[in-house]
C-alpha positions in Angstrom: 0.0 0.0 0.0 1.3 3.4 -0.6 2.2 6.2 2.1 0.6 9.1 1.9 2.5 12.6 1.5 2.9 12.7 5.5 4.2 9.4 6.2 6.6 9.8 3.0 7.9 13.3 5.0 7.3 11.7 8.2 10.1 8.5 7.1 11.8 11.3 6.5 12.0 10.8 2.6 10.7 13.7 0.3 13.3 16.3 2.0 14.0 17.7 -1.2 10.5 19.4 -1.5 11.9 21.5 1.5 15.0 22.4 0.5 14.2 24.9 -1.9 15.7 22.7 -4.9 13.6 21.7 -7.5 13.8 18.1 -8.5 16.0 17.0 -11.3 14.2 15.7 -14.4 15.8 12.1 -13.8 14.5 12.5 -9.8 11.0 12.9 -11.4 11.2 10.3 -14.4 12.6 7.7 -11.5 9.4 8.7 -9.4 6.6 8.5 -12.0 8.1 6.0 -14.8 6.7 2.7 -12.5 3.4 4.4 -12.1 0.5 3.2 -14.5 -1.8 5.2 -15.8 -4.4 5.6 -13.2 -2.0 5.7 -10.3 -0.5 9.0 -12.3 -4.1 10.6 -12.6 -4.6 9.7 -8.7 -1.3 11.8 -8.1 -2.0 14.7 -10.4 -5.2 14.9 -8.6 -3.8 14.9 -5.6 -0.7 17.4 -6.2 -3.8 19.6 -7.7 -5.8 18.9 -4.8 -3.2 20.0 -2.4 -2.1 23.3 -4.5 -5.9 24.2 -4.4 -6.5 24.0 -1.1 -3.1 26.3 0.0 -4.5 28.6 -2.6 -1.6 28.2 -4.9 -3.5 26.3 -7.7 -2.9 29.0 -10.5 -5.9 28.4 -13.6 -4.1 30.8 -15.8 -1.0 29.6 -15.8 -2.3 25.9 -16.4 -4.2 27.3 -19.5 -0.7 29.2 -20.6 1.1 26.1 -20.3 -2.1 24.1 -22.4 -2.0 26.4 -25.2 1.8 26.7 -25.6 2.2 22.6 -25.8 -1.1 22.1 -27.8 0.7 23.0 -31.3 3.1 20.0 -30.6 0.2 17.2 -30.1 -1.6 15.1 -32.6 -5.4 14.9 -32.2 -5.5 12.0 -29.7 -3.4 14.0 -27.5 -5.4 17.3 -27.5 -8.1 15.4 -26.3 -6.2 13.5 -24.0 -4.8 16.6 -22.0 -8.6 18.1 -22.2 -9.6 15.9 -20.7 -6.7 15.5 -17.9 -7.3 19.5 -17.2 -10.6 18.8 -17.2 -10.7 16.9 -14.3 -8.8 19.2 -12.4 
């Protein structure tokens, strides 16, 4: 079963969200590349979740990001991150 946020800090893992250092891209690929589909969506919703409720959940800058990468994506894909930001 997986730990929650707080027992992840609480183990004393996860320091590095602390520590004022973003996460290198090869930190983040080794923490997400295991996860399947569903268990990504469950922590997107969560991270979104959590940024919402500290008031730091920024719609306009989501969009920003949306319309710069949606040049890039094949049909499948625009409807894929639609939906995603949809459900946030």
């Amino acid at each position: 079963m997986k730990r929650s946020f707080k027992e992840t800090v609480s183990a004393g893992e996860g320091r590095q969200a602390y520590s004022g250092k973003a996460p290198s891209t090869d930190e983040l690929i080794a923490k997400y590349s295991g996860m399947s589909e569903d268990e990504l969506m469950r922590e997107l919703k969560s991270a979104a979740g959590r940024q919402k409720a500290e008031g730091r959940f920024d719609e306009n800058a989501l969009k920003k990001g949306m319309d710069a990468i949606m040049p890039m994506l094949d049909d499948a894909q625009k409807r894929k991150l639609r939906e995603i930001v949809g459900m946030l």
